[in-house]
TORKOL-4160 file (C-alpha; in steps of 0.2 Angstrom, whole numbers, padded with zeros to 4 digits, m for minus):
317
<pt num="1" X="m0413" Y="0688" Z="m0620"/>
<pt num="2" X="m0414" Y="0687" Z="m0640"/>
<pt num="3" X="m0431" Y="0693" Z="m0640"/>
<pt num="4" X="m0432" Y="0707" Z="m0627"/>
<pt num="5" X="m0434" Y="0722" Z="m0637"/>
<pt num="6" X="m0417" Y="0737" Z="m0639"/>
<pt num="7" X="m0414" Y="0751" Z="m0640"/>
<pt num="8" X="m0402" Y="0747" Z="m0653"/>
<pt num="9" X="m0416" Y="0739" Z="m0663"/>
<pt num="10" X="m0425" Y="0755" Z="m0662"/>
<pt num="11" X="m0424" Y="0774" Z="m0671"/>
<pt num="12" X="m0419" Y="0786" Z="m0658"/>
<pt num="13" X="m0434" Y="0797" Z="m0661"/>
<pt num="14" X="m0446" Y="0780" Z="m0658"/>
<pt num="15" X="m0440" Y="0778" Z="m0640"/>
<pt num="16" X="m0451" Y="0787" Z="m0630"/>
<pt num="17" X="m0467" Y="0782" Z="m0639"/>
<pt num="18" X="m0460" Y="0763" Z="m0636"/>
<pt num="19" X="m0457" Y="0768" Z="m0617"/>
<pt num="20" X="m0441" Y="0764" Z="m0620"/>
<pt num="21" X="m0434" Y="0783" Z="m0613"/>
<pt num="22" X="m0442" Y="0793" Z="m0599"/>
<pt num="23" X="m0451" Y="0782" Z="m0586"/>
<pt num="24" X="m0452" Y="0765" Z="m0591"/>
<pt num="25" X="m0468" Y="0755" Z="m0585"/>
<pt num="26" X="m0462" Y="0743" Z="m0571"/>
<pt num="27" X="m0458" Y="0726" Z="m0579"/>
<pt num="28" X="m0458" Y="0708" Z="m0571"/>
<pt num="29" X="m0443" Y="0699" Z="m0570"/>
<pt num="30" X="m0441" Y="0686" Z="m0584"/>
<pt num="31" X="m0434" Y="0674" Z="m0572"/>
<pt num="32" X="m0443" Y="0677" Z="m0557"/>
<pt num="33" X="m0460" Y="0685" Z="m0563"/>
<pt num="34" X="m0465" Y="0687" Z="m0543"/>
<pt num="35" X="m0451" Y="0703" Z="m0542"/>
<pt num="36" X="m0451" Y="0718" Z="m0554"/>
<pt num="37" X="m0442" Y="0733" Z="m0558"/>
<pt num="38" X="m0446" Y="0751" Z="m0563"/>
<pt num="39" X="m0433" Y="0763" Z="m0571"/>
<pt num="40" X="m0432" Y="0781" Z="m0576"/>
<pt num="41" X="m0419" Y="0784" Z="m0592"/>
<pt num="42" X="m0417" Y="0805" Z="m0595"/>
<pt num="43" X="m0421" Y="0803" Z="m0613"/>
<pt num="44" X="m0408" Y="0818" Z="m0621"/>
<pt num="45" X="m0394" Y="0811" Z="m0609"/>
<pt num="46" X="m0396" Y="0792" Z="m0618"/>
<pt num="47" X="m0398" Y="0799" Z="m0633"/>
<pt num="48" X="m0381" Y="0805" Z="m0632"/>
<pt num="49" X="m0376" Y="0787" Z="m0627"/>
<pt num="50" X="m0383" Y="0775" Z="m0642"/>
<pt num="51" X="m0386" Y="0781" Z="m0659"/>
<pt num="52" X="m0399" Y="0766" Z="m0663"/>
<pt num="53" X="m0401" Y="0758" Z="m0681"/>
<pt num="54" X="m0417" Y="0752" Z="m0688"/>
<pt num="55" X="m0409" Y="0737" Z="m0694"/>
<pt num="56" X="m0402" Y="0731" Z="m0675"/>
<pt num="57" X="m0384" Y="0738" Z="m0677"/>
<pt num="58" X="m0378" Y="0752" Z="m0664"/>
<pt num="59" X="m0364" Y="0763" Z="m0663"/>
<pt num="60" X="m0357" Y="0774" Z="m0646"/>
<pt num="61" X="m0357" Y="0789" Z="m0647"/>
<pt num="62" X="m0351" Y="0796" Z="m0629"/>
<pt num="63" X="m0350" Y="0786" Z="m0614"/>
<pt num="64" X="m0363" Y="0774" Z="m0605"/>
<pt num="65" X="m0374" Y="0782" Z="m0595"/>
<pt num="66" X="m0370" Y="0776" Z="m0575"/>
<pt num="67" X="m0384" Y="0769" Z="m0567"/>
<pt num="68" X="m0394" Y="0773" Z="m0546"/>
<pt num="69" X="m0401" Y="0759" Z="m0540"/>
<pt num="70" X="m0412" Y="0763" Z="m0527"/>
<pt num="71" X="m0416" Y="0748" Z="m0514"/>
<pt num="72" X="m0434" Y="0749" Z="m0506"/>
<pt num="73" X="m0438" Y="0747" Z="m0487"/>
<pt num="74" X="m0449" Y="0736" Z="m0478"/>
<pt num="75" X="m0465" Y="0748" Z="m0483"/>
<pt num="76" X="m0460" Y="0748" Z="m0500"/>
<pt num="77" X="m0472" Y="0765" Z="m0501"/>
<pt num="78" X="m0461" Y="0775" Z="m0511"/>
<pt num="79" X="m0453" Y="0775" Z="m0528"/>
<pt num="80" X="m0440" Y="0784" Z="m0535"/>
<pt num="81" X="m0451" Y="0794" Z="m0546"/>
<pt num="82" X="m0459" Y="0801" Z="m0527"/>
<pt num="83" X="m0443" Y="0804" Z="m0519"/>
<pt num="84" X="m0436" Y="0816" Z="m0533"/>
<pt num="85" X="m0426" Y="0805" Z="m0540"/>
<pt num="86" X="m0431" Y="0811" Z="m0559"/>
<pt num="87" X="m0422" Y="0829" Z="m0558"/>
<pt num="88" X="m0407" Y="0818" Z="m0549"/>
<pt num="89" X="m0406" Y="0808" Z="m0567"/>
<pt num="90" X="m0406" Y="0823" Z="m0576"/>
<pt num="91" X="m0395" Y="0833" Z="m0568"/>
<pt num="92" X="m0381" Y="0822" Z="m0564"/>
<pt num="93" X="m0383" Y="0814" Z="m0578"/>
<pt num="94" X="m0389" Y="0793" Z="m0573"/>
<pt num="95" X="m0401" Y="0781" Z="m0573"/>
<pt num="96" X="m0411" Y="0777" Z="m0561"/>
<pt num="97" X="m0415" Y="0757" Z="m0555"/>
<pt num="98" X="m0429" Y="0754" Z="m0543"/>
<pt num="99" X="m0434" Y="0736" Z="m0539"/>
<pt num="100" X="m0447" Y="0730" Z="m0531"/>
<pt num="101" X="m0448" Y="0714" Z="m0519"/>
<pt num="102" X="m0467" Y="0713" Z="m0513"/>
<pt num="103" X="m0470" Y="0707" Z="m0497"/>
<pt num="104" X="m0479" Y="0688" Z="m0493"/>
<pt num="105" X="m0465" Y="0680" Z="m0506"/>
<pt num="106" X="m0461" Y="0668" Z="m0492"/>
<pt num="107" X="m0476" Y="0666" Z="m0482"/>
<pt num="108" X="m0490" Y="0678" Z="m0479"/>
<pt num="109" X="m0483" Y="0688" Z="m0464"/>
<pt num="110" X="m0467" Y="0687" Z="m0473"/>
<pt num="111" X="m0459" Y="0707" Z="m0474"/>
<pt num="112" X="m0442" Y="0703" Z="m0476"/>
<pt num="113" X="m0435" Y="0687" Z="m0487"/>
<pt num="114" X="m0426" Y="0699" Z="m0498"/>
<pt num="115" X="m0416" Y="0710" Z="m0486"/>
<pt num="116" X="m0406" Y="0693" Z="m0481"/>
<pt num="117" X="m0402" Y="0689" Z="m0501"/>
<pt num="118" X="m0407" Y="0670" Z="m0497"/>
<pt num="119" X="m0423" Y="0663" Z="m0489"/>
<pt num="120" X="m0431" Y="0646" Z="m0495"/>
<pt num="121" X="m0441" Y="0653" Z="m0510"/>
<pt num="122" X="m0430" Y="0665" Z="m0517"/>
<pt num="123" X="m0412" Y="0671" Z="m0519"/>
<pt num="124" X="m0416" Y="0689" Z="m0519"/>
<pt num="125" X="m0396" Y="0693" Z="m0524"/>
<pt num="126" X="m0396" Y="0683" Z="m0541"/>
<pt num="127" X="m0415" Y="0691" Z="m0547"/>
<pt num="128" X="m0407" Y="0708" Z="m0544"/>
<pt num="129" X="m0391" Y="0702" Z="m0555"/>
<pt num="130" X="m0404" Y="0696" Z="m0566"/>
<pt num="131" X="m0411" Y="0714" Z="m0568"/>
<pt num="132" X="m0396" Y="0720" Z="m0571"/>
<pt num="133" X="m0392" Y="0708" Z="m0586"/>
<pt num="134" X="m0411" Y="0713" Z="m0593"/>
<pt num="135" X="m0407" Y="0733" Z="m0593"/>
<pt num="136" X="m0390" Y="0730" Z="m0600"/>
<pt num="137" X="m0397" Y="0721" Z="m0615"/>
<pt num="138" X="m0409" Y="0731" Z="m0617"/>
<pt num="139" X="m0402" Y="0748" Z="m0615"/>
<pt num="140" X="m0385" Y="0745" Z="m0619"/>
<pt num="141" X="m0382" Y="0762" Z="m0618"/>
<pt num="142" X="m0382" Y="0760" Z="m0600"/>
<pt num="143" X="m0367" Y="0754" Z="m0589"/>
<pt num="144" X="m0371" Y="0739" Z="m0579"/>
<pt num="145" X="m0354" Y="0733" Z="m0576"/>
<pt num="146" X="m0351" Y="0743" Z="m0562"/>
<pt num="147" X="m0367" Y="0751" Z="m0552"/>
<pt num="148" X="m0373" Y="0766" Z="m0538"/>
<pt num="149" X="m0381" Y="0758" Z="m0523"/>
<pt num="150" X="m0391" Y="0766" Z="m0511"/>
<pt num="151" X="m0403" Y="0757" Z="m0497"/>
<pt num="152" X="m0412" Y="0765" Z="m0482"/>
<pt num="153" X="m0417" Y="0754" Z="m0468"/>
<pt num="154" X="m0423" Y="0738" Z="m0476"/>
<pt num="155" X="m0415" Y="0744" Z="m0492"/>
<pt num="156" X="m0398" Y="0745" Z="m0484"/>
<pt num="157" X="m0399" Y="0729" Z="m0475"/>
<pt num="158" X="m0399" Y="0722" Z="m0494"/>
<pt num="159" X="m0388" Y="0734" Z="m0497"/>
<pt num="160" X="m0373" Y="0731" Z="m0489"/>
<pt num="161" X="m0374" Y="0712" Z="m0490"/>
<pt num="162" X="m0375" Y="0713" Z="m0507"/>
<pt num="163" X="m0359" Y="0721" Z="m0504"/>
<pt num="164" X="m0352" Y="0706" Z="m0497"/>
<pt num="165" X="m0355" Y="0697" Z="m0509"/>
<pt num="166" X="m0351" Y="0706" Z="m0527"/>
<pt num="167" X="m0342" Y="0720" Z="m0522"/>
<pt num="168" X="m0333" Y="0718" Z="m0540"/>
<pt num="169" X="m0351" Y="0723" Z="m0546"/>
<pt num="170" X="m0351" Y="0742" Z="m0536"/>
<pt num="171" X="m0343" Y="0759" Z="m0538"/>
<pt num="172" X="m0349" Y="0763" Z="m0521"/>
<pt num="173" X="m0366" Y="0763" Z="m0509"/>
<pt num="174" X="m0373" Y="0772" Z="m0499"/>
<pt num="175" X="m0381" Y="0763" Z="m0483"/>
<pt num="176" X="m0394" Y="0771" Z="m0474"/>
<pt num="177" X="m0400" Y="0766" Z="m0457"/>
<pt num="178" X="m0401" Y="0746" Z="m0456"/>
<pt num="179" X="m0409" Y="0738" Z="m0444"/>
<pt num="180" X="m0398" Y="0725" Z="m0443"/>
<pt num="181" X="m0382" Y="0723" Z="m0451"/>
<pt num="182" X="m0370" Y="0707" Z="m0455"/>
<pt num="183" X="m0354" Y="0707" Z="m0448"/>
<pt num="184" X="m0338" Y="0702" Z="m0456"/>
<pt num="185" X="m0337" Y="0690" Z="m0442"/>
<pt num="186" X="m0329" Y="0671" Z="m0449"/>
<pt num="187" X="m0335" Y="0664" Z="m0432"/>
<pt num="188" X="m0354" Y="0667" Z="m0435"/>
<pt num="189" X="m0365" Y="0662" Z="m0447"/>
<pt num="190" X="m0377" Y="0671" Z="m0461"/>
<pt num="191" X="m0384" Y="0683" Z="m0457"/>
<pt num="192" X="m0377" Y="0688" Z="m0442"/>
<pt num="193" X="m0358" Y="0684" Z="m0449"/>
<pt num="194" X="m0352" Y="0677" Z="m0464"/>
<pt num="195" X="m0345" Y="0660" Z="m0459"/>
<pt num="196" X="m0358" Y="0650" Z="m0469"/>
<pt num="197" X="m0356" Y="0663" Z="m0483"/>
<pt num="198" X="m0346" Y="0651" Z="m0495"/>
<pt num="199" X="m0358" Y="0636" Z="m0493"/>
<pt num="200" X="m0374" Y="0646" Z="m0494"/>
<pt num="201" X="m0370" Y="0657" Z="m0508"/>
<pt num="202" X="m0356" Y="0649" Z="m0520"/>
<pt num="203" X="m0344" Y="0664" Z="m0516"/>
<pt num="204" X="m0331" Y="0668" Z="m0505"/>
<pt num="205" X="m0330" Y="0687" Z="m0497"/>
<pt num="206" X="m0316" Y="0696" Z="m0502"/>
<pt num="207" X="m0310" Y="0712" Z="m0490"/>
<pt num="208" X="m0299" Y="0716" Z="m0504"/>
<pt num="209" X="m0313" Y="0720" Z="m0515"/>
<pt num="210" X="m0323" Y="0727" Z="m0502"/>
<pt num="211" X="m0309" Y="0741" Z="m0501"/>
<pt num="212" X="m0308" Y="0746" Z="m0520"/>
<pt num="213" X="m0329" Y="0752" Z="m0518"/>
<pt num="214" X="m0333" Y="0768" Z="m0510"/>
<pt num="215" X="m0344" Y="0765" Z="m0496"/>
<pt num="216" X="m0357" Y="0778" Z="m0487"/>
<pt num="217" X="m0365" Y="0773" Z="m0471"/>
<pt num="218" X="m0378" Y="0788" Z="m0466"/>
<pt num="219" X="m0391" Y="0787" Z="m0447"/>
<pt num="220" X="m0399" Y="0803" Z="m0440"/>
<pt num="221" X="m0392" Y="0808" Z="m0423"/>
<pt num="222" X="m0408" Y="0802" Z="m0416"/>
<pt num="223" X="m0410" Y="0787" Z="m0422"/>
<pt num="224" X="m0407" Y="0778" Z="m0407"/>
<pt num="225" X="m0428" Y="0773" Z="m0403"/>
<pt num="226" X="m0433" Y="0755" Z="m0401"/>
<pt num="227" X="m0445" Y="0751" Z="m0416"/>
<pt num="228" X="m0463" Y="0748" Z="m0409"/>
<pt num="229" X="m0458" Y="0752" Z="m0391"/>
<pt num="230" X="m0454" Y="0741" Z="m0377"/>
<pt num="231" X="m0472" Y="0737" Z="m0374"/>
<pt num="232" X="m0473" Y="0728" Z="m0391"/>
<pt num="233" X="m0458" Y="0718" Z="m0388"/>
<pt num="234" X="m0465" Y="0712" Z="m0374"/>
<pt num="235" X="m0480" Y="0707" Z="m0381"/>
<pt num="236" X="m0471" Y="0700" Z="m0396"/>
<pt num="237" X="m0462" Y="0688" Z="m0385"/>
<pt num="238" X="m0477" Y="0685" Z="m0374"/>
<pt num="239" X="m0487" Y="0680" Z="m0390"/>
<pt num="240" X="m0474" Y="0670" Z="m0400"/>
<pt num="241" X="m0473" Y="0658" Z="m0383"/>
<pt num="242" X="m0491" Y="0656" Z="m0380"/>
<pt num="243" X="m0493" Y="0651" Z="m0398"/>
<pt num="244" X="m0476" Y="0640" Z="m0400"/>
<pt num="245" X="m0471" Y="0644" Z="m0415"/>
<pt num="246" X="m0465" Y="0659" Z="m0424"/>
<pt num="247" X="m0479" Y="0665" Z="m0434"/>
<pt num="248" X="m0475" Y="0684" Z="m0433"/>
<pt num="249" X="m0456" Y="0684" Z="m0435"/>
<pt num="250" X="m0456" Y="0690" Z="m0451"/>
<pt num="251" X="m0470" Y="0703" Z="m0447"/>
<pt num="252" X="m0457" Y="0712" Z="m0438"/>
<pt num="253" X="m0447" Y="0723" Z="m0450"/>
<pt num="254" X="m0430" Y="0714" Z="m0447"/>
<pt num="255" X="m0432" Y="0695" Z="m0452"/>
<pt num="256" X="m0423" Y="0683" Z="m0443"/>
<pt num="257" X="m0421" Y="0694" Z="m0428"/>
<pt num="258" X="m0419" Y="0678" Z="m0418"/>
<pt num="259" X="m0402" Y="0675" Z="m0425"/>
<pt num="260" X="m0396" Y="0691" Z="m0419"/>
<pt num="261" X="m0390" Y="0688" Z="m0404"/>
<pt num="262" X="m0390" Y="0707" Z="m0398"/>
<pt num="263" X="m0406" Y="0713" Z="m0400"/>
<pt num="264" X="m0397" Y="0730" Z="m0395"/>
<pt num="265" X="m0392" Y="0729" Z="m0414"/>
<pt num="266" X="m0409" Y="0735" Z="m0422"/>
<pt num="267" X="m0414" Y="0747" Z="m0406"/>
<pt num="268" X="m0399" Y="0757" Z="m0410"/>
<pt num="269" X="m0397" Y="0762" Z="m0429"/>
<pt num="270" X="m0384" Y="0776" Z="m0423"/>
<pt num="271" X="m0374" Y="0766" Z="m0412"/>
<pt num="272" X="m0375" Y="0750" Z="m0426"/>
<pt num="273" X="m0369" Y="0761" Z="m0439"/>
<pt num="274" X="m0355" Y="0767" Z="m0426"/>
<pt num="275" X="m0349" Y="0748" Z="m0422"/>
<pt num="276" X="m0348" Y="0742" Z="m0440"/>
<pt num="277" X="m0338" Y="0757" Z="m0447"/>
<pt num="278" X="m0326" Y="0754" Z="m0432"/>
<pt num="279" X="m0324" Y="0733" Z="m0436"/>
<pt num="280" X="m0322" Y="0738" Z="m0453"/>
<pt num="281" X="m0308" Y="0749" Z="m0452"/>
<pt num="282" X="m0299" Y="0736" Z="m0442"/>
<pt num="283" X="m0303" Y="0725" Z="m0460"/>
<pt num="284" X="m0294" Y="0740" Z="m0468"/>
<pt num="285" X="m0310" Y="0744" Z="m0477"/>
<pt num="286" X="m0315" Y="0763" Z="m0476"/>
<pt num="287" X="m0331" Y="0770" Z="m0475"/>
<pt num="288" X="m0335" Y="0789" Z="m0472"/>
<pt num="289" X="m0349" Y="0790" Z="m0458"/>
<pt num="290" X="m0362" Y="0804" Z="m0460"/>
<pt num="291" X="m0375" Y="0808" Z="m0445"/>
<pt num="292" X="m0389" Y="0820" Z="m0450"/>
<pt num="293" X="m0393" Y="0833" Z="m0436"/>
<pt num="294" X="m0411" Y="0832" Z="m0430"/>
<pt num="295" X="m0417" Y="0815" Z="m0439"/>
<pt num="296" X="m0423" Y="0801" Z="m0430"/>
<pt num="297" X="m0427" Y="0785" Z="m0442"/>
<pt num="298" X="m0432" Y="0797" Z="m0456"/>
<pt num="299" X="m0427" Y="0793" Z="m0474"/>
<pt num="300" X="m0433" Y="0809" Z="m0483"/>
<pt num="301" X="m0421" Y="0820" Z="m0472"/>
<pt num="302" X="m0407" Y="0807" Z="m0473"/>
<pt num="303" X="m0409" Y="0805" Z="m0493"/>
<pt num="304" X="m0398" Y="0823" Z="m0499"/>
<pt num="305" X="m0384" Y="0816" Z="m0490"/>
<pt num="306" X="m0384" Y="0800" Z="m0500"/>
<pt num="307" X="m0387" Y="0806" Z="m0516"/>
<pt num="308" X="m0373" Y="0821" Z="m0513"/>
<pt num="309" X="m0361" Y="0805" Z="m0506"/>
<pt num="310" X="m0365" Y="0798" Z="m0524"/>
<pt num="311" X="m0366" Y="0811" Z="m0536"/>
<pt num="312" X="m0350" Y="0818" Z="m0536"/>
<pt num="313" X="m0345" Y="0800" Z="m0538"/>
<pt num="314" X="m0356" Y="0797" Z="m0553"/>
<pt num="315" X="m0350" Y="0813" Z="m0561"/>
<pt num="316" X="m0333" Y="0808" Z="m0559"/>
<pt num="317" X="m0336" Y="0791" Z="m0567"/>
């Protein structure tokens, strides 16, 4: 990290001509070149943040500012700069995160390694932690410790896992629509419970921690249709038999779907979102539930009442 330009090593009025305020230029990961990053840092607000020195020393000036992270979906066809999320930044005030995990990591029809967090090529958990460390040393007028999370669909199946697993990491998330969700079930294994989560991962799910983060889960009222119909199921499974082996599972936008036992579980977002807020509050662990009137699986008309859900919470922090 020694070598990864600061803002701290920089004059405050050379930030934006070094791209280091404003939009910054998506960067590859250092450690895992294949994935990259894009963020948007509201240039007056940071300024406030981190008076920087010429000579590398830094001194605070007001508090860090919080940090959105925004979780793609399986189309990866929108950024944060296209969704609005550049007036968000400004206004709240924050940061804004927006990774990217490209398709065919995995295998060329492979959609969806990184909503699981672990696939054979690529621990999709520890290059997003990995981000987190780059932006904190570079901008350490940022607050990495604890982050703003928010996933749709694909997004949101990363996002709640992720939850699972460093909940320490997270102020709260907002999860939008999954597909398919991972119970906090000790009698199944990854990714349909968490059984095997200790031995695949190094770390042990803590409900208790789980509890302390503010958790959103928000569906339209209509978003109960199966993806690509019954026709295409039908022909999926047709397909995959005649050719023996299971080419297109990953094509599908929910990897692994095979695992899941109840394929009900990604023909319902509505009813899915309605089940894992019930078992969680048997796990004590509270989760306020908002169904958008009039939206089938529709991000844009789901997004206000995520970043609502949020910014309140990023202003009080």
């Amino acid at each position: 990290m020694e070598k990864l330009l600061s803002t701290a090593q920089i004059p405050p009025e050379f930030w934006k001509p070094t791209y280091m305020t404003g939009k910054i230029p998506r960067k590859a990961l250092i450690s895992e070149p294949r994935v990259s990053y894009s963020l948007y840092i509201p240039p007056e607000h940071y300024k406030g943040t981190l008076r920087g020195q010429a000579n590398g020393a830094s001194q605070a000036s007001s508090p860090k500012l919080p940090l959105l992270v925004f979780i793609h979906g399986t189309l990866r066809d929108d950024s944060y700069a296209e969704r609005g999320l550049i007036p968000f930044a400004e206004s709240t005030p924050c940061a804004i995160m927006a990774p990217l995990f490209p398709a065919g990591l995995d295998s060329p029809t492979d959609l969806d390694s990184y909503k699981l967090l672990r696939s054979p090529t690529l621990r999709s958990d520890l290059a997003f932690l990995d981000m987190l460390n780059e932006v904190a040393h570079r901008w350490p007028g940022i607050d990495t410790s604890k982050i703003f999370l928010m996933g749709y669909s694909g997004g949101a199946q990363f996002a709640h896992r992720f939850l699972y697993l460093y909940p320490e990491r997270l102020a709260a998330v907002s999860i939008g629509a999954p597909g398919t969700v991972t119970m906090l079930d000790h009698s199944a294994s990854w990714p349909t419970g968490i059984a095997d989560a200790e031995e695949l991962f190094g770390i042990r799910v803590d409900k208790n921690l789980i509890k302390q983060v503010k958790i959103q889960l928000v569906v339209g009222d209509a978003d109960v249709e199966v993806h690509g119909g019954a026709e295409f199921w039908t022909w999926l499974q047709k397909f995959k038999a005649a050719a023996g082996t299971d080419l297109l599972s990953s094509a599908q936008p929910e990897a692994a779907l095979n695992k899941f036992p109840n394929k009900d579980i990604v023909q319902n977002r509505l009813g899915t979102l309605k089940k894992l807020q019930a078992l969680w509050r048997e796990d004590g662990i509270d989760a306020q539930l908002d169904i958008v009137e009039g939206a089938k699986h529709e991000s844009l008309k789901c997004q206000p009442y995520s970043l609502n859900f949020l910014q309140l919470l990023i202003r009080e922090r």
